[in-house]
C-alpha positions in Angstrom: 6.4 -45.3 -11.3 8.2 -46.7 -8.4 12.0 -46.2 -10.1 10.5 -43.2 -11.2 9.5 -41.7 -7.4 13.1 -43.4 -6.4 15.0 -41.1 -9.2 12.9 -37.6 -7.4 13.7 -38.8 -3.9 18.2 -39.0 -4.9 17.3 -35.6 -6.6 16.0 -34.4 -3.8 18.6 -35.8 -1.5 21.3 -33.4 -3.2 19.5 -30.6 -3.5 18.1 -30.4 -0.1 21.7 -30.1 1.3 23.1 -33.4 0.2 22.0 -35.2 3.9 20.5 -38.4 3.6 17.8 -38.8 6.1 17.8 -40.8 9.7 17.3 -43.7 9.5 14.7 -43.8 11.8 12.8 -41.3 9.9 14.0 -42.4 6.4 11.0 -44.9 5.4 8.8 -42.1 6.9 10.0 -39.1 4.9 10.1 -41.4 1.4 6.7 -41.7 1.4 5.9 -38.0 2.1 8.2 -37.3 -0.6 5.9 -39.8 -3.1 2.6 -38.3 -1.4 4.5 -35.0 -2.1 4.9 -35.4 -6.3 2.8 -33.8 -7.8 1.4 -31.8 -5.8 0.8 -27.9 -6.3 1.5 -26.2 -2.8 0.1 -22.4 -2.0 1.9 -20.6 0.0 0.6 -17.2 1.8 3.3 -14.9 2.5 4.1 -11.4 2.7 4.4 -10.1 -0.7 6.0 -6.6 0.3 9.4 -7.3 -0.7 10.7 -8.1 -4.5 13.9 -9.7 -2.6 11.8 -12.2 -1.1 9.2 -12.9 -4.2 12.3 -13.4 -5.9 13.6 -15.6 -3.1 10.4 -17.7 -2.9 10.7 -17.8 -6.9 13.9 -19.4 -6.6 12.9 -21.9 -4.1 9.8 -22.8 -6.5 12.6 -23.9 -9.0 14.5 -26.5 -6.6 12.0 -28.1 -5.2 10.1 -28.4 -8.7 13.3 -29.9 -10.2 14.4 -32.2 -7.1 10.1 -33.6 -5.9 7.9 -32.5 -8.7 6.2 -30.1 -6.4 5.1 -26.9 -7.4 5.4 -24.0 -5.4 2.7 -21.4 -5.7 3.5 -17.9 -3.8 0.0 -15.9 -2.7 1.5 -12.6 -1.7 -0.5 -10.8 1.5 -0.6 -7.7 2.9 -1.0 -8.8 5.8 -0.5 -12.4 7.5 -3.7 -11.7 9.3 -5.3 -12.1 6.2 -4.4 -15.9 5.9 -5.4 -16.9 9.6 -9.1 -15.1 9.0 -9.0 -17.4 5.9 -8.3 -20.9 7.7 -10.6 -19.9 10.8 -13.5 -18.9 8.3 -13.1 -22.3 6.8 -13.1 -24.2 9.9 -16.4 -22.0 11.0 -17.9 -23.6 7.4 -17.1 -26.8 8.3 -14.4 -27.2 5.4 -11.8 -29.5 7.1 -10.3 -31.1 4.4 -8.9 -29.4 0.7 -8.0 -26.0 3.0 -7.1 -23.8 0.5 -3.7 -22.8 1.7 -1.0 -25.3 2.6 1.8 -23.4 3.6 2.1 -20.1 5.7 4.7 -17.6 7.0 3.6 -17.2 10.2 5.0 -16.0 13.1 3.5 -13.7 17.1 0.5 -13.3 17.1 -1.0 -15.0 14.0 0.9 -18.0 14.6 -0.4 -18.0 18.8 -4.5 -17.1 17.3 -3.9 -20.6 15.1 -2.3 -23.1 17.5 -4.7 -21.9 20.0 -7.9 -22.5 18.0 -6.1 -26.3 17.3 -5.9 -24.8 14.0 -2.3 -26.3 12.8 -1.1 -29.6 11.7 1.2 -31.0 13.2 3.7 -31.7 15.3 5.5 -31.9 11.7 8.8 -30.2 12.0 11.1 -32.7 13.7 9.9 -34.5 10.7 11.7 -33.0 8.2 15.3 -34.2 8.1 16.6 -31.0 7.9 15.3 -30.3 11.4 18.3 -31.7 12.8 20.8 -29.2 11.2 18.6 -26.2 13.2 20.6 -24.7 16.2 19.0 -25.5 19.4 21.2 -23.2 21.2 18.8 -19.9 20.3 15.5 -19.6 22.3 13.6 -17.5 19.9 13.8 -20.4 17.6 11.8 -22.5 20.2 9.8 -20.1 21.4 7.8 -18.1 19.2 7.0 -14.7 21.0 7.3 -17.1 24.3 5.1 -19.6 23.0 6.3 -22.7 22.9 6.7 -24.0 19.0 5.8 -27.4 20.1 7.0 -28.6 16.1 4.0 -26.6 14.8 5.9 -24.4 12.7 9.4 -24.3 11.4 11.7 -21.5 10.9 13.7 -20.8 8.1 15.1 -17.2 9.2 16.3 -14.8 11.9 15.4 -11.1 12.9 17.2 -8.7 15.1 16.2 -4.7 15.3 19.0 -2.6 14.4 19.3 0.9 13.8 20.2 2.2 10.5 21.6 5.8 9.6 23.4 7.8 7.2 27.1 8.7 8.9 27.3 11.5 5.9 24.9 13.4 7.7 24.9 12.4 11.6 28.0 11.3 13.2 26.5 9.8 17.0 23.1 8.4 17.2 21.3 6.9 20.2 22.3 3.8 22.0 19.8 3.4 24.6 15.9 4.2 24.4 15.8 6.8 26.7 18.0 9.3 24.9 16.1 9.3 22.0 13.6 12.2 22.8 17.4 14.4 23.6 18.4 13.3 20.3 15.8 14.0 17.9 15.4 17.6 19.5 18.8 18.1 18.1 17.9 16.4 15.1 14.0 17.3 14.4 11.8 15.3 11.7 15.2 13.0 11.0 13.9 9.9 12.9 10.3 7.9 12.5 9.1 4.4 12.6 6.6 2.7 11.0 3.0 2.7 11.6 1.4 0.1 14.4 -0.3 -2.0 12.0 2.9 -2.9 10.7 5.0 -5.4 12.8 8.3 -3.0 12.7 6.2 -0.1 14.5 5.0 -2.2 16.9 8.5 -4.0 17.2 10.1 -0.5 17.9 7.4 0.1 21.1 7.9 -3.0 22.7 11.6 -2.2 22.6 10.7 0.7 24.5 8.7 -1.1 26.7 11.5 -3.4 27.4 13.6 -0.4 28.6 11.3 2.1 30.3 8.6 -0.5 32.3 8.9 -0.6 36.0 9.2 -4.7 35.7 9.9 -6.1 31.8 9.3 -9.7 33.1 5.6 -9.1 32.8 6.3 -8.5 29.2 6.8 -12.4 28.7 3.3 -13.2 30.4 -0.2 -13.0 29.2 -1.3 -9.4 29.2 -3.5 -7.9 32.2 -5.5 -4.8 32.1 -3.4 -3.9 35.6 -0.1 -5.1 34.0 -0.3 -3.1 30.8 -1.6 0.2 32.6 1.8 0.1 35.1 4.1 -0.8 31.9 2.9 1.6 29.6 2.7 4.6 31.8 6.3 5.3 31.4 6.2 4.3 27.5 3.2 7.2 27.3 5.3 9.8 28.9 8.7 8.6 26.9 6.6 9.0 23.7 5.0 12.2 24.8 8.3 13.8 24.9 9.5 12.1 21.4 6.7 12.9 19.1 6.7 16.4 18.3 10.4 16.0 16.6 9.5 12.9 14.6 9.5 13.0 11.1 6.1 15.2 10.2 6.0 15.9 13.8 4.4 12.6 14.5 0.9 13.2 12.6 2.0 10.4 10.0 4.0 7.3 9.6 6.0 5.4 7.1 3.3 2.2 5.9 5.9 -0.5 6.4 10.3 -0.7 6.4 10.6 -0.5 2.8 8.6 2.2 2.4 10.9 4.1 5.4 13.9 2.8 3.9 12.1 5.2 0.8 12.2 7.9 3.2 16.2 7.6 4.2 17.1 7.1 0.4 15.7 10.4 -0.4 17.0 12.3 2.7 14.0 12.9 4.1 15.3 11.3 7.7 18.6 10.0 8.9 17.6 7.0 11.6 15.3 4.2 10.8 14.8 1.0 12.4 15.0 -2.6 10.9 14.6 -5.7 11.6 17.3 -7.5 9.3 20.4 -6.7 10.9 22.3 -7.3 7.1 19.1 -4.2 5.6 21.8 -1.6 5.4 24.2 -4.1 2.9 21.4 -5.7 1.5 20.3 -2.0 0.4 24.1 -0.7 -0.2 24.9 -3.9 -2.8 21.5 -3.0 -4.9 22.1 1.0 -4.7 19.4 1.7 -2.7 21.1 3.8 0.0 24.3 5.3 -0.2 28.1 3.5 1.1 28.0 6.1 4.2 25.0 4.3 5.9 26.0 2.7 9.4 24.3 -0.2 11.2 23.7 0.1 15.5 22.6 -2.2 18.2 21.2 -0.2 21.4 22.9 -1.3 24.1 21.7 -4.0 26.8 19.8 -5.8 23.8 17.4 -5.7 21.6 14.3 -7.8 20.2 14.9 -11.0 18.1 12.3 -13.1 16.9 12.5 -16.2 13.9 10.2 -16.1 10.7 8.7 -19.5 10.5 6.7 -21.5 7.8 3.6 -23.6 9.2 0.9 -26.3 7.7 -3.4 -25.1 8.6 -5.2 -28.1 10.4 -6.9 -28.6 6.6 -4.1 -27.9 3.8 -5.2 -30.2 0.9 -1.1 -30.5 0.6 0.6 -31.0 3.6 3.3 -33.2 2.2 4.6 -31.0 -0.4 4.1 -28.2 2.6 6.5 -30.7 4.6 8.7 -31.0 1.6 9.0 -27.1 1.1 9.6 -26.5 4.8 12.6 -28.9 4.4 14.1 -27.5 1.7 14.4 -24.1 3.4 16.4 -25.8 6.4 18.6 -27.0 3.6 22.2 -25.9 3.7 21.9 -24.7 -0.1 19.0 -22.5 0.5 19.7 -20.8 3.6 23.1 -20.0 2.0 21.1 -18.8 -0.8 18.9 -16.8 1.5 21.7 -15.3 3.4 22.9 -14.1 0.3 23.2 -10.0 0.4 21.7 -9.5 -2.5 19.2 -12.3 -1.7 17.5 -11.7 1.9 20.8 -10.9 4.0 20.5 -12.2 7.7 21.4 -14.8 10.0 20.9 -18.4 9.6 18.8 -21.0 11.8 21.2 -23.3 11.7 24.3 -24.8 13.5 27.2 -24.2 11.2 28.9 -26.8 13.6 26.7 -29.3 12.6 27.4 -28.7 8.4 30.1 -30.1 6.4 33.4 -27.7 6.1 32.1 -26.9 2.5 29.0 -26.2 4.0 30.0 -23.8 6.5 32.6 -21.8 3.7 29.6 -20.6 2.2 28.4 -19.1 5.1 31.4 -17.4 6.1 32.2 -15.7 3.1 28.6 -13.5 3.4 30.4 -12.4 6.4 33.4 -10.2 4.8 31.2 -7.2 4.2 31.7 -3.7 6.2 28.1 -2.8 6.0 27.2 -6.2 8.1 27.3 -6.1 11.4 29.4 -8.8 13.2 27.4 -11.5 14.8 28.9 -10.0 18.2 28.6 -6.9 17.4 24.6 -8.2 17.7 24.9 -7.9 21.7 22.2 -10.2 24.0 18.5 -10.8 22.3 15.8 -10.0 24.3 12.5 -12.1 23.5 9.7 -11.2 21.9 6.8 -10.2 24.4 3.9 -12.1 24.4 2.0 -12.1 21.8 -1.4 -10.3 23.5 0.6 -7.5 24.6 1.5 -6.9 20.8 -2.0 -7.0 20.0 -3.0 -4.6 23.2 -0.6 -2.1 22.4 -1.4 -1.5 18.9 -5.0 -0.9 20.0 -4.1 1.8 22.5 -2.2 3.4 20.2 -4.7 3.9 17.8 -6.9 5.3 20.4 -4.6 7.7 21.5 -2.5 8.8 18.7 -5.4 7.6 15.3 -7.6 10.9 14.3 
């Protein structure tokens, strides 16, 4: 058995990225990967996307063939769903054998969790990988300004961009405030999706960031006095914006993909995203058309990280640990960075990879439907996560039948 768990650990080794642990760490991290055999990890995620169930498939594979873990995917609708789930087990007193042992967490449902003391950890500068991960980018230690502490680690990047169709609109807006001048000229080409999604809400606090008196309060705690001075503006911006939205503002697009839907057929020419390679992801599978443009606003625009984290009572937390790892690996971020895989930015420091390493990473870069990572401009930081969470309420009251 020994030779045996010996013969998974070298397997794992090369497919984790082909770096040997530090030494330091390395008696630690063998015996998670022995704990780790065998065990079957569940991981809640988003299930909205076939590129990232296939992704997630794909990572099932490695890890299965390099630490006999198996790598079960339980697709959400919402990542709400899975924190209800962990506190409603802690409420019932079930603190051991959780029934989820991995999450993709990030905002708010990551800040509701590590308040409650309802994470394990610190576990990420664990993993060996964790070392590759670039420290130089705040939103990877900061997770919509709270601090990560090692209680979750990321395996991606997100930056909103603006996507249209040059074939049928030649300038679009670079700055919030001219967006209620453009889509009078343009009526029912532009909408966003609904609050409940994280996009929707993603596309207000953007606004927020450009029309409130003082953003800095954005990166604090929300305050009934706060909110009412920031959002006044936002109310009055929007009030001039909705009649020329898309179905003059009376309905919303469900989630991105399903606005993407909306831009494939014609039906509107500007969409946001949040994946600042959507527009060649989306070109290399034919599902929009070669004359699709991607913009940044000028003087910034949100960024945030997608991270993976372990609940206080995950029967698994060693093949958790071990998954987490492998997507810090060289090998699958390339994978993940992929076009016609995920598309995006990596979390790591391509300084810190071997030159072979690095080539695979700039060869996803020769593509004329990604923007440059300059082209990207300055990343302002998430708001707190209870303004998030305050906004999407008000807007329900005011703009919900």
């Amino acid at each position: 058995m020994r030779t045996r768990a010996l013969m998974f650990a070298a397997a794992a080794g090369v497919l984790l990225g082909g770096l040997a642990p530090r030494p330091a760490s390395a008696g630690t991290w063998q015996s998670v990967l022995e704990r780790a055999r065998g065990q079957q990890v569940y991981f809640d995620a988003w299930g909205g996307s076939e590129r990232f169930n296939t992704y997630i498939a794909w990572v099932a594979r490695q890890v299965a063939a390099c630490c006999d873990v198996t790598l079960r995917e339980v697709p959400l609708e919402d990542t709400s769903q899975a924190v209800t789930q962990v506190i409603a087990q802690k409420a019932a007193g079930q603190n051991r054998n959780g029934t989820i042992d991995l999450i993709w967490i990030n905002g708010p449902n990551f800040y509701e969790l590590k308040r409650r003391g309802l994470l394990y950890g610190p576990f990420a500068q664990r993993l060996p990988n964790d070392r590759l991960v670039s420290r130089r980018d705040r939103e990877l230690r900061y997770d919509f300004t709270v601090p990560v502490d090692g209680y979750e680690s990321p395996w991606r990047t997100a930056q909103l961009v603006f996507i249209y169709d040059s074939a049928y609109v030649k300038h679009v807006p670079l700055d919030i405030r001219a967006f209620p001048a453009w889509v009078r000229r343009h009526p029912g080409r532009f909408t966003f999706p609904q609050v409940e999604n994280f996009l929707g809400v993603a596309f207000l606090e953007q606004a927020l960031y450009a029309l409130a008196p003082n953003p800095s309060v954005l990166e604090r705690p929300v305050t009934p006095a706060a909110f009412a001075q920031a959002t006044a503006p936002l109310w009055a911006w929007f009030a001039q914006l909705r009649p020329f939205l898309w179905r003059h503002g009376r309905e919303y697009p469900a989630s991105g993909p399903a606005e993407r839907q909306l831009l494939e057929d014609g039906e509107i020419d500007l969409m946001p995203s949040f994946n600042p390679a959507s527009a060649a992801v989306d070109v290399a599978t034919g599902r929009l058309p070669k004359s699709v443009r991607t913009v940044v606003l000028t003087g910034g625009t949100l960024g945030n990280a997608s991270f993976v984290a372990i609940p206080y009572n995950a029967a698994h937390k060693a093949g958790a640990m071990v998954v987490a790892n492998f997507l810090l690996s060289p090998a699958a971020q390339a994978r993940a960075g992929e076009i016609r895989a995920l598309g995006g930015p990596t979390v790591l420091d391509l300084a810190k990879l071997t030159p072979a390493q690095r080539a695979r990473f700039r060869a996803q870069a020769d593509n004329p439907w990604l923007p440059a990572a300059a082209a990207l401009g300055h990343v302002l930081p998430e708001p707190h996560p209870s303004w998030a969470v305050r906004l999407a309420a008000a807007w329900e009251r005011r703009y919900t039948p």
